[in-house]
C-alpha positions as CSV (number, residue, x, y, z in Angstrom):
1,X,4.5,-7.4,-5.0
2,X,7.1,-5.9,-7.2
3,X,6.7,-8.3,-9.9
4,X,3.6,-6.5,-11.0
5,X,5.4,-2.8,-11.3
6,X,9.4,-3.9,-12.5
7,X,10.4,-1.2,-15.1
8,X,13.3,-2.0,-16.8
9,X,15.6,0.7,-15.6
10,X,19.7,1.1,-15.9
11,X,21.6,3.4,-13.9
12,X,18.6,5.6,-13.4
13,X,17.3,5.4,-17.3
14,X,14.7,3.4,-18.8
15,X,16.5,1.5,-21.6
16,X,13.8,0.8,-24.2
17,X,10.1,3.1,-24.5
18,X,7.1,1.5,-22.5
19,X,4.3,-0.2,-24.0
20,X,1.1,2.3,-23.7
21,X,-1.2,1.2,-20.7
22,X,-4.3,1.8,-19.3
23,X,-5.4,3.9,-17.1
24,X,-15.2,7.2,-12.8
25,X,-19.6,6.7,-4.2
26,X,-19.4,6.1,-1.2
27,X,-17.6,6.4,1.8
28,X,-14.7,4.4,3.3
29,X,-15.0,4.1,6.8
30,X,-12.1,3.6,10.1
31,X,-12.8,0.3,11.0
32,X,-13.0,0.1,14.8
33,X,-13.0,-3.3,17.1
34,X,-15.7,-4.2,19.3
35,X,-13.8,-1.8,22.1
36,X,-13.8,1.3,20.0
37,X,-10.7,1.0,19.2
38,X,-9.4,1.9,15.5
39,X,-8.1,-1.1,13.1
40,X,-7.0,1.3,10.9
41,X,-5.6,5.2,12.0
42,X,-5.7,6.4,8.3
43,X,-8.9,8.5,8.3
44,X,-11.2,9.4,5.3
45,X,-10.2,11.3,3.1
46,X,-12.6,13.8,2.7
47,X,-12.0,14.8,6.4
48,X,-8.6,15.7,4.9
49,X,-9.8,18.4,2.4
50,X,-9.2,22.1,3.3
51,X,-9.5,24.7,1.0
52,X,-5.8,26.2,-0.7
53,X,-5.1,29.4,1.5
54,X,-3.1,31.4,-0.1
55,X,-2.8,34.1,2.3
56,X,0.1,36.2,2.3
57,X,3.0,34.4,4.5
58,X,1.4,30.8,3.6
59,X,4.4,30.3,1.5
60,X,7.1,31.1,4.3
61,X,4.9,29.2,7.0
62,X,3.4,26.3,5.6
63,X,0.5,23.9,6.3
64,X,-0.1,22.7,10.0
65,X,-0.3,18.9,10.3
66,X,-3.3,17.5,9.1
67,X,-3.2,16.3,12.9
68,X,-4.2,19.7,13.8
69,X,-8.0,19.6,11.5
70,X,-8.8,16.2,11.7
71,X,-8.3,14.8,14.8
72,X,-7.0,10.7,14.7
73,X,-8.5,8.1,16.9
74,X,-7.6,8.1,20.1
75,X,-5.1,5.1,21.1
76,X,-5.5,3.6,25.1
77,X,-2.4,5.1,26.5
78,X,-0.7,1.3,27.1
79,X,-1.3,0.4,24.0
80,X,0.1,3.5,21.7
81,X,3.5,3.3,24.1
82,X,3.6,-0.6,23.2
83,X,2.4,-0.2,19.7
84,X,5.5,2.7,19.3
85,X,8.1,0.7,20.9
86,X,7.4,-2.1,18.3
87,X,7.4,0.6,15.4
88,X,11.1,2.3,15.9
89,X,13.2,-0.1,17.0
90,X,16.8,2.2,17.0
91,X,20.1,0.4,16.3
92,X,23.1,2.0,18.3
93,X,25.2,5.0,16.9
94,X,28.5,6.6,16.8
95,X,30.1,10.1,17.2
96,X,30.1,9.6,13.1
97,X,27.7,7.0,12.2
98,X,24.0,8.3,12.4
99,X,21.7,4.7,12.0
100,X,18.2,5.0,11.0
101,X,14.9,3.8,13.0
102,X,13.7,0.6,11.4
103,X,9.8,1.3,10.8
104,X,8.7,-2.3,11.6
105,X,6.1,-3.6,9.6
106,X,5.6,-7.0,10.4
107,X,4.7,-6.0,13.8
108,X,2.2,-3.0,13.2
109,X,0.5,-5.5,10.3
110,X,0.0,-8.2,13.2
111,X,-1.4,-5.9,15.7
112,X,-4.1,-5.1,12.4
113,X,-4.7,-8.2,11.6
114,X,-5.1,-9.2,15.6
115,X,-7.7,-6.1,15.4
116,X,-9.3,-7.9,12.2
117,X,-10.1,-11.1,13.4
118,X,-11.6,-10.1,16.4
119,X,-14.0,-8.0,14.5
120,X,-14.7,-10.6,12.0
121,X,-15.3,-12.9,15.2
122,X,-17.8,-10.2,16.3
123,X,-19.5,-10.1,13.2
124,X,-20.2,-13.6,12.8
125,X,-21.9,-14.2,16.5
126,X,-23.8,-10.8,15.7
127,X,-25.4,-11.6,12.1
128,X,-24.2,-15.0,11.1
129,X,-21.8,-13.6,8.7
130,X,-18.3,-13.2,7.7
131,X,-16.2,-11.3,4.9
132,X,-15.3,-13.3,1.4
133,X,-12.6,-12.4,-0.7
134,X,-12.3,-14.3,-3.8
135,X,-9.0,-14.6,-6.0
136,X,-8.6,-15.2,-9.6
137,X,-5.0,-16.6,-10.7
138,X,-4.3,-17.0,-14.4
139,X,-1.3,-19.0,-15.0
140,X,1.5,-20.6,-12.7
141,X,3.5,-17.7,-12.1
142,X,5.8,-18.4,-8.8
143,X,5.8,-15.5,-7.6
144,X,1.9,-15.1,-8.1
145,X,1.4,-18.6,-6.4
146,X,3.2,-17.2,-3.4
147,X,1.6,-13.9,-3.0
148,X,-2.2,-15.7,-3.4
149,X,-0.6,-18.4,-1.0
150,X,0.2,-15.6,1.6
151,X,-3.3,-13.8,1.1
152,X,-5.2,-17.0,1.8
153,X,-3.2,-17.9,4.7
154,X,-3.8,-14.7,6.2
155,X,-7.4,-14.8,5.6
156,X,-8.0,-17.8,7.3
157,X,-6.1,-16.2,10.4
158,X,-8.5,-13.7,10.7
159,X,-11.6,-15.6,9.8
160,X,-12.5,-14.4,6.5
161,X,-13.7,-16.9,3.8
162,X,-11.3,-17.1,0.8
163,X,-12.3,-18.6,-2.5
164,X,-9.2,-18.9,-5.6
165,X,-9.9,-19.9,-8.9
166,X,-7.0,-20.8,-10.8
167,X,-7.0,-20.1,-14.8
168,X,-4.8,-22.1,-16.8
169,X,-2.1,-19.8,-19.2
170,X,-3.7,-19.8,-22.3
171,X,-7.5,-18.9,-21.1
172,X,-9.5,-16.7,-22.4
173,X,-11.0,-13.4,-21.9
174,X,-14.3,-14.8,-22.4
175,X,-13.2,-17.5,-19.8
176,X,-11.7,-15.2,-17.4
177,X,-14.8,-12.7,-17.5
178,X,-17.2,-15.4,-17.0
179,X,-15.0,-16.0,-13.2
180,X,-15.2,-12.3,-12.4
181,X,-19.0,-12.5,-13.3
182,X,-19.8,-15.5,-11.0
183,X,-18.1,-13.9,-8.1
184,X,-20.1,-10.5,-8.4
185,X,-23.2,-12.1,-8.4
186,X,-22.6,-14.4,-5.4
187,X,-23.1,-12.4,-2.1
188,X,-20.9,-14.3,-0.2
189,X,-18.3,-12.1,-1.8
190,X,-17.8,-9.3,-1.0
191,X,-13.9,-8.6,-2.3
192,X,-13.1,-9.7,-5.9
193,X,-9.3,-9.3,-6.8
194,X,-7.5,-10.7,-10.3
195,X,-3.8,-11.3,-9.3
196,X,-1.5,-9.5,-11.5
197,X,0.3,-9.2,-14.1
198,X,-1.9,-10.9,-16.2
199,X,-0.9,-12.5,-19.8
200,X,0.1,-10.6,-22.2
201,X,-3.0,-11.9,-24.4
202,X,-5.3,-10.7,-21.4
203,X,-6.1,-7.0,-21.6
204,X,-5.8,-5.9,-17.5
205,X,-7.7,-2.4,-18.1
206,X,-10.6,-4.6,-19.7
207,X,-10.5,-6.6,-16.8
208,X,-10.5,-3.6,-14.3
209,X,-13.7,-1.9,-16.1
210,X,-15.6,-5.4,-15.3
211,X,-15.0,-6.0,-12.0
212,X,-17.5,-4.7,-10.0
213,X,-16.0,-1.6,-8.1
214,X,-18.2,-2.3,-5.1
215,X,-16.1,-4.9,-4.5
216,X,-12.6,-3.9,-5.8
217,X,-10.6,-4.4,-2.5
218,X,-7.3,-3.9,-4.8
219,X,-8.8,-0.4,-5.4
220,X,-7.6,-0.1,-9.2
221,X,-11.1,0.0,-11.2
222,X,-11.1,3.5,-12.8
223,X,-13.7,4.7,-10.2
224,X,-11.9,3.9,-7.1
225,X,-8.8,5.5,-8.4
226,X,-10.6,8.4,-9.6
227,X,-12.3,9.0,-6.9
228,X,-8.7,8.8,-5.5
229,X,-7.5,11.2,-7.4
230,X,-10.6,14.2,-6.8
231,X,-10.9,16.3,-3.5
232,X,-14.2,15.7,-2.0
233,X,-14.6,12.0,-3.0
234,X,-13.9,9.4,-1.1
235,X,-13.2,6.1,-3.0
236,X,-14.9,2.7,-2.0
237,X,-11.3,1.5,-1.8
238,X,-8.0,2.4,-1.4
239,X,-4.8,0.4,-3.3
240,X,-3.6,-2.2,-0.3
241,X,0.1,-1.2,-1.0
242,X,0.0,2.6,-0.7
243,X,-2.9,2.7,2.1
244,X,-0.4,0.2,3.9
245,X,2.7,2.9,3.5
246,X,0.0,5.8,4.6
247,X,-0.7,3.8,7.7
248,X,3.0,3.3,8.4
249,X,4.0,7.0,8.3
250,X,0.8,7.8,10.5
251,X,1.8,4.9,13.0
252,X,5.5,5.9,13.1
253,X,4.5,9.9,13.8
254,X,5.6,11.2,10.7
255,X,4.4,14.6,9.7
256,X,3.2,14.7,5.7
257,X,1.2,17.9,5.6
258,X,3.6,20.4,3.9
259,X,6.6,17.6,3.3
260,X,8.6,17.2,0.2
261,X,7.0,13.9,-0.7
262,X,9.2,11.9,-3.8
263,X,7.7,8.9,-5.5
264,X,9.9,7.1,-7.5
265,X,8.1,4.8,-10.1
266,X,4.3,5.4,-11.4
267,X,2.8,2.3,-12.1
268,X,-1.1,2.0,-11.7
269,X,-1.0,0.2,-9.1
270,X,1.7,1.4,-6.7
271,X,3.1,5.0,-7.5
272,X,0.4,6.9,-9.3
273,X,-1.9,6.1,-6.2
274,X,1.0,6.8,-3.8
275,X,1.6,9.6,-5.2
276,X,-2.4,10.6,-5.5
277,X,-2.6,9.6,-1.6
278,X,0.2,11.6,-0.2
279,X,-1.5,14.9,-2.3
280,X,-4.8,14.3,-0.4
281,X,-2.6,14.5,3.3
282,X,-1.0,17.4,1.9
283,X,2.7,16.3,0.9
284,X,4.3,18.3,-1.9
285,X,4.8,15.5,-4.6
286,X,7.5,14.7,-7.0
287,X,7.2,11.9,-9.2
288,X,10.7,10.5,-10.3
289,X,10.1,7.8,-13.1
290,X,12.4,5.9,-15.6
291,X,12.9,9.0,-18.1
292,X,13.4,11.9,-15.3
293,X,16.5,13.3,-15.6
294,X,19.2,13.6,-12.8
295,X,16.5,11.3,-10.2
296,X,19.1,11.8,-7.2
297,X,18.4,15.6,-7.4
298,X,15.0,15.8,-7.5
299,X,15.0,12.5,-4.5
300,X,17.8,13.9,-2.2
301,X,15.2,17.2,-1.4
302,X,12.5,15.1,-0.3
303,X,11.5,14.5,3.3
304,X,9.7,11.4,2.9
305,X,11.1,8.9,-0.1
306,X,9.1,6.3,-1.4
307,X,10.0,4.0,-4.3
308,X,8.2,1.4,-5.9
309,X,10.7,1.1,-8.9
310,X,11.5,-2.7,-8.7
311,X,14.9,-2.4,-8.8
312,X,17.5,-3.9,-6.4
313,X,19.4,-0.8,-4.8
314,X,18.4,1.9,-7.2
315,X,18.4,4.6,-4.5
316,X,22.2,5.2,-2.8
317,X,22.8,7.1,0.0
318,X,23.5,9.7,-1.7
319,X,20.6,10.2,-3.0
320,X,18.6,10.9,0.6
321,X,18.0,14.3,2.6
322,X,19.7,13.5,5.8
323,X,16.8,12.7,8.3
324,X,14.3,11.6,5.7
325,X,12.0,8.8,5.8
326,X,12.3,6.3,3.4
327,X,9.3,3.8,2.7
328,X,10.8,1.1,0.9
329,X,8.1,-0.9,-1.6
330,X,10.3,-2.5,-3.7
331,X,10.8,-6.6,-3.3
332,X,12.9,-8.3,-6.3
333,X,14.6,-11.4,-6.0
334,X,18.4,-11.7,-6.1
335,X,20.3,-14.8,-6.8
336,X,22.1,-15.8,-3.6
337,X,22.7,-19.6,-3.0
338,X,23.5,-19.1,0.6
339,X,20.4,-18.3,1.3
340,X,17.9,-21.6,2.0
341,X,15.8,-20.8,-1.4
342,X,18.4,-19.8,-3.2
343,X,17.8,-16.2,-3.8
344,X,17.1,-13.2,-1.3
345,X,14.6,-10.3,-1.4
346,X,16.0,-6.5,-2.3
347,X,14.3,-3.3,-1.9
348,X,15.0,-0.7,-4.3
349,X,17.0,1.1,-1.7
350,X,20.4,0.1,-0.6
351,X,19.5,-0.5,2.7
352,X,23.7,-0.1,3.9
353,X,23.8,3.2,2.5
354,X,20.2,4.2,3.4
355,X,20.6,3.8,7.2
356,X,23.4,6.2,8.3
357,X,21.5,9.2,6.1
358,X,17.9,8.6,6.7
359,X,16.2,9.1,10.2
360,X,13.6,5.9,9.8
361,X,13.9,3.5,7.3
362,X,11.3,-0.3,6.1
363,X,12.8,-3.3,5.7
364,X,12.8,-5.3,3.2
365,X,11.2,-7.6,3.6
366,X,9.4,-7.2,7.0
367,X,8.3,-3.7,6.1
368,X,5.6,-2.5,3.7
369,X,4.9,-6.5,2.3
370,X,3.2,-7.6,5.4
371,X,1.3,-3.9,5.2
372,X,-0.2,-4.9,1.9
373,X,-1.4,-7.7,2.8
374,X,-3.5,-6.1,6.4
375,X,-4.8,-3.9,3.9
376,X,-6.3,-6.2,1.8
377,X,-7.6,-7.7,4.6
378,X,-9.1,-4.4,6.3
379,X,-10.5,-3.9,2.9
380,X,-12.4,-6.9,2.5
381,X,-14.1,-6.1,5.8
382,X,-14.9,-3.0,5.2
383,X,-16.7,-3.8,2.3
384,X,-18.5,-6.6,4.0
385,X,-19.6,-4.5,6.8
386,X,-20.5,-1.8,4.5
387,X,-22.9,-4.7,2.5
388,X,-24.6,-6.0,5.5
389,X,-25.1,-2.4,6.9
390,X,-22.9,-3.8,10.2
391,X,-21.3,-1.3,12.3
């Protein structure tokens, strides 16, 4: 997904001034199977908001887990011992060597989307109906053909009904509007999502401000994310990538109530709602972007590292807390003809370096990319069931 966020950093610094960018209810459910069972652990938000105590000794003793206010669906007791094995799977170590866990996202995505399917499957013999998602693709992008390939692909695994319309380059607004408007009236849709980046000729923000936020399963019109952004709201939607990282720290029993949390990169659609999602579970945030000054600093106090810069091994070793937990979004290909396509996909993390410092560590890939896509998914259905009034 990193082709959408890449900021054109060098050793830490942004080399030229960014372009200026764009940048107001109701409630997003847990999804549960047919068993009771959650699909997804993350739970509303609102159920997360506490009042700021500042109490004398707050300070010194911090905040409890959110664990401890809002309780998190109960897993079957076979199940959460299976589900964890498949999340930490620990490498061996040495008297000097310490080797991070390897939070493994392609297996706690497939357990979602398992979860998914059988609830679309319940749908449909219930009220004749299953979940759309449509996808709008301007241009031939590679990279953009893949991802739209992958979402489609993984819809029909879990039964929901996909529908791509593909834009040539040179379109126009008009003409790409005029899509977006078909799919919001027809209510066999109920996700609408405009693969990015756009054009440069096609104003994205415009775009956002059309699309019906009802049925924003990306969760980047202006009143999902601000909705993100206030305590006490809920948004319809929450942004597939950082919901998916979220998820993985809850699955993986990491505390975030009260952590250093650093973000590094703050694009609309990755780090400013990371970063806006780990204040509303109670992390203490840093944002590292491509003009902060001495990055490594500000990133070697955090517990919990998560970068979304786009840049192949930006983060060293040394630049990680020993023990933290490092969510890796960044995916950027790298030339490499021994690989079968030719290239290889980086994280923004070098991965060597990263495992003897940090206590659990994503892939790349096989971490947060196969998150994004549950998401998506779990998103889609949400809204669906959320249309028809199907619980």
């Amino acid at each position: 997904m990193m082709a959408r966020v890449a900021l054109p950093w060098r050793n830490g610094l942004r080399t030229r001034v960014p372009a200026g960018s764009r940048g107001c209810s109701g409630a997003q459910t847990t999804l549960r199977n047919d068993a009771g069972h959650p699909i997804i652990i993350s739970p509303p938000l609102v159920s997360l908001d506490i009042p700021d105590d500042w109490a004398p000794g707050t300070a010194q003793s911090g905040f409890s887990s959110p664990l401890s206010f809002c309780k998190l669906p109960a897993f079957p007791s076979l199940l959460y011992n299976a589900l964890m094995i498949s999340i930490f799977v620990f490498m061996p170590t040495s008297a000097n060597e310490q080797k991070a866990a390897v939070i493994d996202g392609k297996s706690i995505a497939d357990e979602i989307r398992s979860r998914i399917g059988s609830e679309v499957r319940r749908m449909k013999e219930s009220i004749g109906m299953v979940p759309g998602l449509a996808v709008i693709v301007v241009g031939h992008r590679r990279d953009s053909q893949t991802y739209v390939r992958n979402k489609v692909m993984a819809c029909e695994e879990v039964g929901i009904k996909s529908m791509v319309t593909q834009l040539p380059e040179e379109c126009t607004k008009d003409q790409l509007l005029g899509a977006l408007s078909c799919f919001d009236v027809d209510p066999s849709v109920h996700g609408i999502l405009v693969q990015l980046p756009l054009p440069q000729h096609l104003d994205e923000g415009r775009v956002l401000d059309v699309l019906s936020p009802e049925k924003d399963v990306d969760g980047f019109h202006p009143i999902n994310m601000g909705n993100l952004a206030m305590r006490g709201r809920e948004p319809l939607f929450i942004p597939c990538t950082p919901k998916g990282c979220i998820e993985l720290l809850l699955r993986s029993g990491v505390e975030i109530a009260g952590k250093k949390a650093t973000v590094i990169g703050r694009s609309n659609i990755v780090g400013l709602p990371a970063s806006l999602l780990l204040q509303r579970h109670h992390a203490t945030v840093s944002i590292v972007h491509a003009f902060t000054k001495n990055p490594e600093h500000i990133t070697c106090e955090a517990d919990i590292v998560v970068t979304a810069a786009g840049v192949p091994n930006l983060v060293r070793g040394n630049w990680l807390k020993p023990g933290a937990v490092v969510i890796d979004i960044g995916t950027t290909p790298v030339e490499d003809q021994s690989c079968e396509h030719g290239y290889r996909l980086t994280g923004d993390v070098c991965y060597e370096e990263a495992v003897r410092v940090a206590s659990a560590i994503t892939p790349v890939p096989g971490g947060v990319g196969p998150m994004t896509i549950a998401m998506l998914l779990s998103n889609t259905l949400d809204s669906a069931k959320r249309v028809c009034a199907f619980t």
